[in-house]
VMD Tcl script that builds the backbone (N, CA, C; Angstrom):
set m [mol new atoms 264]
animate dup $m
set s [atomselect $m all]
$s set {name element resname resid chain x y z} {
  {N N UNK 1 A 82.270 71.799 135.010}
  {CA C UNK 1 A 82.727 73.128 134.634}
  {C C UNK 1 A 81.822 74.155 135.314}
  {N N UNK 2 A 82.175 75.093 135.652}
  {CA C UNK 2 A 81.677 76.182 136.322}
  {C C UNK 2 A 81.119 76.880 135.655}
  {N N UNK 3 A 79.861 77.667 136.016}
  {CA C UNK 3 A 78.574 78.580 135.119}
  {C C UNK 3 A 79.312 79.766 134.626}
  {N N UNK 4 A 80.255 80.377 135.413}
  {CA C UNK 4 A 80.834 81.305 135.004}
  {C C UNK 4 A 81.986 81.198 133.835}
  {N N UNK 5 A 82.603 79.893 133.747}
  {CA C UNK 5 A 83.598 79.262 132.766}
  {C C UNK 5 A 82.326 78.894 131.453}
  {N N UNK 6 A 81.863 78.260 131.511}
  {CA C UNK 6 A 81.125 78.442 130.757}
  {C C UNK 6 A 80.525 79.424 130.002}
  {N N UNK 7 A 79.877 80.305 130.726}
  {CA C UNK 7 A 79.510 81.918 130.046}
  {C C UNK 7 A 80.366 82.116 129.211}
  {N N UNK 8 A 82.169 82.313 129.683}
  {CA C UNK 8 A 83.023 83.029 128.993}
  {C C UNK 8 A 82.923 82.343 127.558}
  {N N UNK 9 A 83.478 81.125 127.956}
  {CA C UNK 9 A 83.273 80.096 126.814}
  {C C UNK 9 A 82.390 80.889 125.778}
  {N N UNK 10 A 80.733 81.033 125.952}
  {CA C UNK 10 A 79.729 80.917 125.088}
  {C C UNK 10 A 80.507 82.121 124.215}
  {N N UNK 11 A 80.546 83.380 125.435}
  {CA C UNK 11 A 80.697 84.691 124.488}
  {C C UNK 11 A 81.777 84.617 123.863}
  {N N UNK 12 A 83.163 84.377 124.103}
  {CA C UNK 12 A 84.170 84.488 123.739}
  {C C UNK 12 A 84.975 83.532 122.750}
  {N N UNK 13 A 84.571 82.062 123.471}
  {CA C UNK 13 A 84.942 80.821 122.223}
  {C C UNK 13 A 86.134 80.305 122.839}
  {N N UNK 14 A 86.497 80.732 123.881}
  {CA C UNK 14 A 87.965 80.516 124.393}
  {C C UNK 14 A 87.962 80.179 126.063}
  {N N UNK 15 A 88.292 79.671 126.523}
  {CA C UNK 15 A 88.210 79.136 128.454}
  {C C UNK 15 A 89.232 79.378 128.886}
  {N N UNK 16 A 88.614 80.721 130.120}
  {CA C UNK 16 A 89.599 80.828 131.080}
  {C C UNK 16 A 90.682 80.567 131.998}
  {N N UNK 17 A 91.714 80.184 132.270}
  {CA C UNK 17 A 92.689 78.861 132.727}
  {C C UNK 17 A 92.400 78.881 134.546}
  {N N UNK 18 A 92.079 80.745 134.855}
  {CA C UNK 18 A 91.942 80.993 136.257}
  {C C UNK 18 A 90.721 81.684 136.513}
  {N N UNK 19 A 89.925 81.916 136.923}
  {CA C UNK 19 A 88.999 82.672 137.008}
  {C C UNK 19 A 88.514 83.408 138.398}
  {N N UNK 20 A 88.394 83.858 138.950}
  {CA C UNK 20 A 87.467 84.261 140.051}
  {C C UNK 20 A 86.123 85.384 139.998}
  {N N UNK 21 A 85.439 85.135 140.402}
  {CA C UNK 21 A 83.974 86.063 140.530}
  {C C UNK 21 A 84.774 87.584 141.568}
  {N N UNK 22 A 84.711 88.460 141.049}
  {CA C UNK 22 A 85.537 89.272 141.712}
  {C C UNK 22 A 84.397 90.324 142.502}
  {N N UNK 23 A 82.936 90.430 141.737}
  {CA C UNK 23 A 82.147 91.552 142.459}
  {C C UNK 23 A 80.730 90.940 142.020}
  {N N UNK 24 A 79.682 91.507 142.645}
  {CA C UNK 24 A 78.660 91.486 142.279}
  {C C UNK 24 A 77.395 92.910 142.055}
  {N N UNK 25 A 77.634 93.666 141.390}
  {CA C UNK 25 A 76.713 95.184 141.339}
  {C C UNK 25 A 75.156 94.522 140.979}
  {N N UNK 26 A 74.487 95.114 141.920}
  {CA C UNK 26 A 72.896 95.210 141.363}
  {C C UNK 26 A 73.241 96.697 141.073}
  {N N UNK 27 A 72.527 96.958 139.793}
  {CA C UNK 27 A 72.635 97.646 138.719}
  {C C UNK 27 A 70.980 99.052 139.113}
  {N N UNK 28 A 69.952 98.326 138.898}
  {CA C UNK 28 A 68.916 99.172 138.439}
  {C C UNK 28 A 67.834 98.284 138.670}
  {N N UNK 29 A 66.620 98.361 139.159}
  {CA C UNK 29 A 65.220 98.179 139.673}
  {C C UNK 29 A 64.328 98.915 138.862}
  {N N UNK 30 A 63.914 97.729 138.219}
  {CA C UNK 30 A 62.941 98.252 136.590}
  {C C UNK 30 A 61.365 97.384 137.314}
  {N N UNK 31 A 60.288 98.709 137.221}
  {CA C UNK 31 A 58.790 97.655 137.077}
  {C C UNK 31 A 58.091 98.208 135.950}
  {N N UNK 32 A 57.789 97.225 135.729}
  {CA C UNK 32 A 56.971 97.452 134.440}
  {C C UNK 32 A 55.943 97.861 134.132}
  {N N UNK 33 A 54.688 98.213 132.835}
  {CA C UNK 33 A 53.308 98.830 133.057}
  {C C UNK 33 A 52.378 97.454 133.609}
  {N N UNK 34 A 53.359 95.837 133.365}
  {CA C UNK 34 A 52.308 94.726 133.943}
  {C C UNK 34 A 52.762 94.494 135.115}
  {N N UNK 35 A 53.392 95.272 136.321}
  {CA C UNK 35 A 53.797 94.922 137.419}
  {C C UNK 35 A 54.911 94.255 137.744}
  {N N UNK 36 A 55.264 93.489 136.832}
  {CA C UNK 36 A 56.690 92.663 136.668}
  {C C UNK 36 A 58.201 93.552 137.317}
  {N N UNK 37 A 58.691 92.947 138.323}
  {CA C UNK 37 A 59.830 93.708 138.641}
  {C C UNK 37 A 60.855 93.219 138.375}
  {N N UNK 38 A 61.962 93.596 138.044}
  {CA C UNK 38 A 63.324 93.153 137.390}
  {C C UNK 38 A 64.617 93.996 138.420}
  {N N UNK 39 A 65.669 93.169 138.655}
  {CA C UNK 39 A 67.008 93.895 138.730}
  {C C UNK 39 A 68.050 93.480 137.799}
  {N N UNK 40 A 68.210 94.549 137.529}
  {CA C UNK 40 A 69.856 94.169 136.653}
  {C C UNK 40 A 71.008 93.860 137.329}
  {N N UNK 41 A 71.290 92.834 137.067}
  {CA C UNK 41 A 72.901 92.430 137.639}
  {C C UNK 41 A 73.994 91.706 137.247}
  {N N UNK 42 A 74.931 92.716 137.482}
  {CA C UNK 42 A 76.563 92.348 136.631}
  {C C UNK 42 A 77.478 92.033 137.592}
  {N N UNK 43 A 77.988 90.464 137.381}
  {CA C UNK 43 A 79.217 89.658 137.669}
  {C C UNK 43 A 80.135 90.020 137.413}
  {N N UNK 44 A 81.035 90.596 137.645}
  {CA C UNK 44 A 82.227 91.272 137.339}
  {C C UNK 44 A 83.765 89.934 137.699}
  {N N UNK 45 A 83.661 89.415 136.703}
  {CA C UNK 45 A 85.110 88.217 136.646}
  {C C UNK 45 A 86.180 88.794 136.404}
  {N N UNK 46 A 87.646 88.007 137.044}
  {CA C UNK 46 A 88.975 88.422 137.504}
  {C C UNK 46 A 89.021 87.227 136.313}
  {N N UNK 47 A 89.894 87.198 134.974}
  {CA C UNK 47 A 90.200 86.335 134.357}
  {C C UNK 47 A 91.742 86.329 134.423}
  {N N UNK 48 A 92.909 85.198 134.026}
  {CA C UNK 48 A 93.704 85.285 133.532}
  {C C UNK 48 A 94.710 84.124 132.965}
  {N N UNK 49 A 95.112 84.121 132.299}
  {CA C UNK 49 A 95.526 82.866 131.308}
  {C C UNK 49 A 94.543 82.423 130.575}
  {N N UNK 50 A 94.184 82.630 128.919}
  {CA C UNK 50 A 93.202 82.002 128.609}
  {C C UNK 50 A 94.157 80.816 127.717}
  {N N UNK 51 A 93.215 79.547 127.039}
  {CA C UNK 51 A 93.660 78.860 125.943}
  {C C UNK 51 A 92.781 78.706 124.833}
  {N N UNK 52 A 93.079 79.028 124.013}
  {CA C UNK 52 A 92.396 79.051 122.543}
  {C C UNK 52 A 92.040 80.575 121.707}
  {N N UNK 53 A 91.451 80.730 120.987}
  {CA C UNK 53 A 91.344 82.062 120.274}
  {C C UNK 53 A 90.072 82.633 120.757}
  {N N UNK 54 A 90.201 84.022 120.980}
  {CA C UNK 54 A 88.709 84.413 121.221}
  {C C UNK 54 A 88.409 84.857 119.767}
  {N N UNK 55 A 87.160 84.627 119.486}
  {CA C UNK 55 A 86.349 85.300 118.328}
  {C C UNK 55 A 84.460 85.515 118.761}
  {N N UNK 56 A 84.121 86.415 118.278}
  {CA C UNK 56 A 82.210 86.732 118.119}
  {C C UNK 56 A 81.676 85.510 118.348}
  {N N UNK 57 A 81.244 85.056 119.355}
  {CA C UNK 57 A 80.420 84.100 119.279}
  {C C UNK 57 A 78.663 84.024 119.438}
  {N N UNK 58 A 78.601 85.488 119.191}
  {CA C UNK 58 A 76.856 85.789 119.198}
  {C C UNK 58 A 76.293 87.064 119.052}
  {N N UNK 59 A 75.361 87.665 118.542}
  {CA C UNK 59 A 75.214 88.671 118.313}
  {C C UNK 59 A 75.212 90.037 119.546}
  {N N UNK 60 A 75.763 89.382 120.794}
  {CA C UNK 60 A 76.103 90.853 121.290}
  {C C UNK 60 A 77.172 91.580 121.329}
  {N N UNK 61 A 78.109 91.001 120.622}
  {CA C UNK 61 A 79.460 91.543 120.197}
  {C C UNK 61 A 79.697 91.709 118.980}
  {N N UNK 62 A 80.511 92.600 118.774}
  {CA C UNK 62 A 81.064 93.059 117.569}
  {C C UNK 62 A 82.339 92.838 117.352}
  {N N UNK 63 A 83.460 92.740 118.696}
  {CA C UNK 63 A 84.641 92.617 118.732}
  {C C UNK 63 A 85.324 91.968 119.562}
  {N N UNK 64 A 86.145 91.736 119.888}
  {CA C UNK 64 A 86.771 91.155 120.809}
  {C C UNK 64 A 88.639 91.755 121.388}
  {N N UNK 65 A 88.927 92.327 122.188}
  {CA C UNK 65 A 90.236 92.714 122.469}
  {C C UNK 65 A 90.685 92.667 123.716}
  {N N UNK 66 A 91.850 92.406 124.010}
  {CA C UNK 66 A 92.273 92.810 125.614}
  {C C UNK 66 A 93.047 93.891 125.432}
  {N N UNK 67 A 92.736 95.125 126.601}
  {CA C UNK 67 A 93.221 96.522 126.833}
  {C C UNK 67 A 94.058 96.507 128.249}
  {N N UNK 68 A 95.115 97.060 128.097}
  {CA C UNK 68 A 95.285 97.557 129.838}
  {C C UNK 68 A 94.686 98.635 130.189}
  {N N UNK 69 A 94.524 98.274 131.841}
  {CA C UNK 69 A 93.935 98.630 132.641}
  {C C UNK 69 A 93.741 100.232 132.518}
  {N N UNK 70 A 94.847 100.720 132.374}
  {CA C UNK 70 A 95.665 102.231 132.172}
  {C C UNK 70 A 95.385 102.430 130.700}
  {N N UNK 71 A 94.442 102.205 129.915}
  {CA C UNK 71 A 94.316 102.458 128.097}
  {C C UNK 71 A 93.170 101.831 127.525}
  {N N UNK 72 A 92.063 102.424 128.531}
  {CA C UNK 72 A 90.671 101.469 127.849}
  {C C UNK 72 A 90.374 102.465 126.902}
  {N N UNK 73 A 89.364 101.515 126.107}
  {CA C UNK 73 A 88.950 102.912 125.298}
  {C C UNK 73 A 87.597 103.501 126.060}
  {N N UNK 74 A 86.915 104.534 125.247}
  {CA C UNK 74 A 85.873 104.844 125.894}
  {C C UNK 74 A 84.909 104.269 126.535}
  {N N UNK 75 A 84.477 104.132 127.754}
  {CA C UNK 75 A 83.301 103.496 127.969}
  {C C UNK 75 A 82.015 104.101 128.077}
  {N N UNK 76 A 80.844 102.933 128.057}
  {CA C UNK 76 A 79.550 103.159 128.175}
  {C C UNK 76 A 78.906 103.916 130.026}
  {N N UNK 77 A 78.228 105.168 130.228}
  {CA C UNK 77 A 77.784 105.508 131.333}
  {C C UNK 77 A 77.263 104.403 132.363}
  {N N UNK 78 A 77.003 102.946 131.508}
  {CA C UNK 78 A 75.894 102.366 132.687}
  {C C UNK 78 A 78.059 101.368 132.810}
  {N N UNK 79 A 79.016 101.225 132.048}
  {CA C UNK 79 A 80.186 100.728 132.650}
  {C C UNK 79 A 81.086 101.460 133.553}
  {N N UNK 80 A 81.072 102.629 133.462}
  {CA C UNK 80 A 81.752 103.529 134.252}
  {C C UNK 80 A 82.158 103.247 136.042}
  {N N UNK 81 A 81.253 102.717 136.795}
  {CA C UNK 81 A 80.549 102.502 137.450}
  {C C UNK 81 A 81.676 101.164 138.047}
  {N N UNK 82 A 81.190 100.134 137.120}
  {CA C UNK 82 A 81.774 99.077 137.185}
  {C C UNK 82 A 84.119 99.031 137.096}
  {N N UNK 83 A 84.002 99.562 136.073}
  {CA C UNK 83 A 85.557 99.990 136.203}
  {C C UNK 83 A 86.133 100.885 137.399}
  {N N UNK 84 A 85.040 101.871 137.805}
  {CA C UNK 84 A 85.955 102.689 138.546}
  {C C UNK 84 A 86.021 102.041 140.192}
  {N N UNK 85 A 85.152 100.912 140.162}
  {CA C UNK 85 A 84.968 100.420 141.278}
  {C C UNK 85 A 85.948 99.375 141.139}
  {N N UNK 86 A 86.065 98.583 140.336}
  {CA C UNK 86 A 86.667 97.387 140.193}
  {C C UNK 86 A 88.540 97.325 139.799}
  {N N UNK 87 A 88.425 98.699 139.046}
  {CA C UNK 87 A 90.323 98.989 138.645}
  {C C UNK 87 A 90.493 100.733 138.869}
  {N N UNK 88 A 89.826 101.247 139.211}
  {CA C UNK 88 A 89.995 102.702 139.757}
  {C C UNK 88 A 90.853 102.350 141.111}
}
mol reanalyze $m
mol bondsrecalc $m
mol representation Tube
mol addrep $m
């Protein structure tokens, strides 16, 4: 099984039938006061057909829904970015 099928799995509880890795954004270049340097980076997956139920499978969610493309709800400033690149 694939790292990315998997992921979904963890968060969601449910496996993707198709998947593709659709983008890759480096995000932000963080150093720290101990020198430690970090980038943030978001995988942006093309899903479609899932089988089974999605539900919370860990504390970084609260919910779970599918929206069209044309009727998201509000997003977060650091997602903006990511949507308008990916379905803008």
């Amino acid at each position: 099984m694939s790292d990315y099928i998997r992921e979904v799995r963890e968060k969601v509880g449910n496996m993707p039938l198709v998947v593709s890795v659709a983008g890759c954004l480096i995000r932000q270049h963080v150093t720290y006061p101990n020198g430690d340097e970090v980038y943030f980076v978001n995988l942006i997956f093309e899903c479609r057909n899932f089988e089974g139920t999605m539900k919370v499978n860990d504390h970084e969610s609260r919910e779970l829904k599918f929206f069209a493309s044309d009727s998201l709800p509000p997003l977060t400033a650091s997602n903006e970015p990511i949507v308008a690149t990916y379905f803008g």
